[in-house]
N, C-alpha and C positions, 0 to 999 in steps of 0.2 A: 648654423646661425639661427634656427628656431629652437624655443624654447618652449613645449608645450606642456604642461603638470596636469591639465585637467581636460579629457576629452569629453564634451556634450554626446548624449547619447537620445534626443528629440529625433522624431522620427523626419522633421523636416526642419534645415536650419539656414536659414539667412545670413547676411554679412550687412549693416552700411560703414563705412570706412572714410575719411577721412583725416587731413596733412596740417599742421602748421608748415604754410606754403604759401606760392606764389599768387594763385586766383582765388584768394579766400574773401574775397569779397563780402560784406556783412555778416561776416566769422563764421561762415555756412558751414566751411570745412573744419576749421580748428576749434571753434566752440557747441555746433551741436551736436558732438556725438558726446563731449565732454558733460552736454546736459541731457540727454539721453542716457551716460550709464548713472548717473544721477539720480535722476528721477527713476528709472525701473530698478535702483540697488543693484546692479548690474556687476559681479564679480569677475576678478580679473584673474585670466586664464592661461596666460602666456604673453609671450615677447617675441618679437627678432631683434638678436644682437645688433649692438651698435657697431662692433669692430668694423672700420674701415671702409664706412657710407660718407664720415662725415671730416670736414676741415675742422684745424683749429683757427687757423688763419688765413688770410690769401695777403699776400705785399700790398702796400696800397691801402690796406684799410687798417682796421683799431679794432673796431665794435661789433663791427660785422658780422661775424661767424661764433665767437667765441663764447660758449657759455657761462651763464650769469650766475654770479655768486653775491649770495647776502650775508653779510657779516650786524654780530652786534657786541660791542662792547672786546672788538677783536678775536671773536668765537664763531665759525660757520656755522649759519642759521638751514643756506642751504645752499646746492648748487645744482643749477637747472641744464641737466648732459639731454642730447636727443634721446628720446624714448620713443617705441614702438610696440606698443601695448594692444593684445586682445580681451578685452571683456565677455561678459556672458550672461544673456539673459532667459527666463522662459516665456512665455507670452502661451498661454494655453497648453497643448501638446505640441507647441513650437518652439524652435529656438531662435534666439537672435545673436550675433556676433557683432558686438562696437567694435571698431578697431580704429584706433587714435595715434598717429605719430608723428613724424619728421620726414619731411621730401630728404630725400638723401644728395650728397653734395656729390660722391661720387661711385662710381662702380652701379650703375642701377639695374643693370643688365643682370647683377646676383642679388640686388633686392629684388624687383620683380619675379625673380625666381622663385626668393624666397616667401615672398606672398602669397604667390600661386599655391607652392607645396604646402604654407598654411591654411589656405580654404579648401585644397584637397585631402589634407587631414584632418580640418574640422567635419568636412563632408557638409561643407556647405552648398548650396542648389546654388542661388542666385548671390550675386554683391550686386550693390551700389554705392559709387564713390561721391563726395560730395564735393563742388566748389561755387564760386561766385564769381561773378563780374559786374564792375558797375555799368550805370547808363542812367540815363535821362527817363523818369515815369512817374507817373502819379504814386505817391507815398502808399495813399487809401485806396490801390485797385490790386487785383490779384496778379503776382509776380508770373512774369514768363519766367518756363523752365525751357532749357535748352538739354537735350542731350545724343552720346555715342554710343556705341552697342558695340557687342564683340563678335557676336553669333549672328549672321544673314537674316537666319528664321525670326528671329524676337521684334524685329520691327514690327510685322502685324500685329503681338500685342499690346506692344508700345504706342502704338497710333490711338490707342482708345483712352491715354492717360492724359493728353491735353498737352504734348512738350513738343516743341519744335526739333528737328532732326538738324544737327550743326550742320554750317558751310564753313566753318570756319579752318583758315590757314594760314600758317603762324609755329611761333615759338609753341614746344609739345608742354603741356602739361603733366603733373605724375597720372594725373588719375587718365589720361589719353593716352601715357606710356602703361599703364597697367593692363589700359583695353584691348592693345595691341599685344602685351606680353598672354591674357587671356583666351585671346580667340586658338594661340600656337598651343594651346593646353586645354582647351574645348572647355573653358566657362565661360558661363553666363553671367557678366556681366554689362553693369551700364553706368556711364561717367552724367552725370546730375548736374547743371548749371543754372543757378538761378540769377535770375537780371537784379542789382541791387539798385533802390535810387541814391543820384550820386548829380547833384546842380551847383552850376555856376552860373550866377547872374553877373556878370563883370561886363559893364558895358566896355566897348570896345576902345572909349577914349581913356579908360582907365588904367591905371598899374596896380592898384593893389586889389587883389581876388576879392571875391566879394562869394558863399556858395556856403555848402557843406553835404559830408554824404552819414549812410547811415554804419556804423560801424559794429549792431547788433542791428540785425533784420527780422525781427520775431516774424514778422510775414513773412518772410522768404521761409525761414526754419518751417513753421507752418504750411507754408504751401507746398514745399518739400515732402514734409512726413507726411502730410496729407496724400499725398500720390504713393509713399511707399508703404505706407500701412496697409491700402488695396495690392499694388505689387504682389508684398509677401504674402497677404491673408492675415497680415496681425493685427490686435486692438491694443495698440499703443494710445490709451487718453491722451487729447491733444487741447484740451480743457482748460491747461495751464498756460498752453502757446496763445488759444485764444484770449485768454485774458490780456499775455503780454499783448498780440494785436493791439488791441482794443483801448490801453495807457499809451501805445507807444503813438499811434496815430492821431489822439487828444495830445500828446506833448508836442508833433511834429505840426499839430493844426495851431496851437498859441505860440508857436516856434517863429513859424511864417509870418501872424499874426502878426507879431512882433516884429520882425525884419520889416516888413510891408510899412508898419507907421514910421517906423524910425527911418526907413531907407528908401522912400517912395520916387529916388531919381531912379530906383532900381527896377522898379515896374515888373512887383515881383508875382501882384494878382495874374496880368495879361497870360504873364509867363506859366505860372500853373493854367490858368483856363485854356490855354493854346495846347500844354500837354497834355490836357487830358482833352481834347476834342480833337488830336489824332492819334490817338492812344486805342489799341485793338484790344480786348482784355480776353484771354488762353485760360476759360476757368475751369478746373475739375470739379464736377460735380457728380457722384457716381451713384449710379441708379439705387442700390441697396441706400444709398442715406438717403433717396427719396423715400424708398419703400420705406423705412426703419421710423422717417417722421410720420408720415403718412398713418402708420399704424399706431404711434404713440398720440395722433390726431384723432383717431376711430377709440382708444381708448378712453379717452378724454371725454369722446362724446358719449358712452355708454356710460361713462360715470354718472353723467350730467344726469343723463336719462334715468339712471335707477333713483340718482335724488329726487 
């Protein structure tokens, strides 16, 4: 069920991976690895077959499951089947592996399989899976990460990257079913959750919602890669995500703006200033981007001085 054409031959290779799935919370999982092979021209290197992951249908429903076909002028334009695609990037004398798909509807017990025997024939070191959930936080503070682990040992160096270690129990996710399929096969991986905001102002005498969450998280993406770019050792430019930050935060501050004049039974200021003054902010900030400013600050100043 693996289809591999092109084996990386970097002397150290990475994975982050990522589902159109269930916890994708500000498209953590299903959009940023989609703008990560993007952005590094990231070549695609292989597949896991779809045969016999996925429904076409279940009783009861229409839309559901089945995939989407666009037509034009009565001519298929396209048709969107699950895919399970490896890319491939280099990053120095490093590799990186995107891997982008479909949570499987069933049999996972041979997809996980089949993942595993994929990162054991890319000869990949470490993965990371991505997903989201939403929750209540300030738009403009640094996202908590939450994450699992497969291997006992990696918690100590996990402890130095700023993410909460899950309590969480509940319905499994893929990338929690991956972790568990990982540890039986001695890799190192770790499932990645970033906290998305997600408000509802709906006073309590009311029926109709009143709220909204964010459905691309350029901070969460950001705050994410920011912690696995140190992870792997890669310089992934995050230049781009900073920008997004930076628009997305000025749209979501005249957003509020705006809700707040028109809807002031909603008491929508209180309600951010109460969030963010019990709000703990989990922020990574790693010594080398001290040192790295630091030294571009010393630079700066000899400039000055030879002028």
């Amino acid at each position: 069920m693996i289809d591999l054409w092109d084996i990386p031959e970097a002397k150290e290779i990475y994975m982050i991976a990522g589902w159109r799935q269930w916890a994708d919370a500000g498209s953590i999982s299903s959009s940023l690895p989609q703008y990560l092979i993007e952005t590094t021209q990231a070549r695609k290197i292989g597949e896991i077959k779809t045969q016999g992951y996925y429904l076409f249908q279940f009783p009861g429903t229409h839309h559901l499951l089945r995939p989407v076909i666009r037509l034009k002028d009565g001519y298929r334009q396209e048709l969107e089947k699950p895919k399970n695609e490896f890319y491939y990037c280099e990053d120095g004398d490093k590799g990186l592996v995107i891997f982008i798909g479909d949570e499987p509807h069933l049999n996972v017990d041979g997809y996980a399989e089949d993942f595993c025997q994929a990162v054991k024939s890319l000869s990949v070191q470490k993965v990371a899976a991505l997903g989201g959930v939403y929750g209540s936080m300030p738009y403009d503070r640094d996202r908590h990460i939450s994450c699992l682990y497969s291997l006992g040992h990696m918690k100590e160096e996990l402890e130095t990257y700023a993410m909460r270690f899950s309590e969480y129990e509940g319905g499994v996710t893929i990338g929690g079913y991956l972790v568990d399929a990982a540890e039986h096969e001695n890799i190192q991986m770790i499932d990645c959750y970033a906290f998305v905001p997600a408000y509802d102002f709906t006073p309590e005498e009311t029926v109709r919602p009143q709220g909204f969450q964010l459905e691309n998280d350029f901070k969460a993406w950001f705050d994410v890669m920011n912690r696995l770019n140190h992870y792997f050792g890669l310089s992934i430019d995050l230049g781009d995500l900073e920008e997004k930050c930076l628009e997305m935060v000025d749209a979501l501050d005249n957003k509020v703006a705006e809700m707040s004049n028109e809807l002031p039974q909603l008491n929508i200021d209180e309600y951010f200033a109460q969030l963010d003054a019990n709000f703990e902010e989990m922020s990574f900030n790693p010594l080398s981007d001290v040192w790295d400013s630091g030294l571009e600050g010393l630079d700066d100043l000899f400039e000055s001085l030879d002028d």
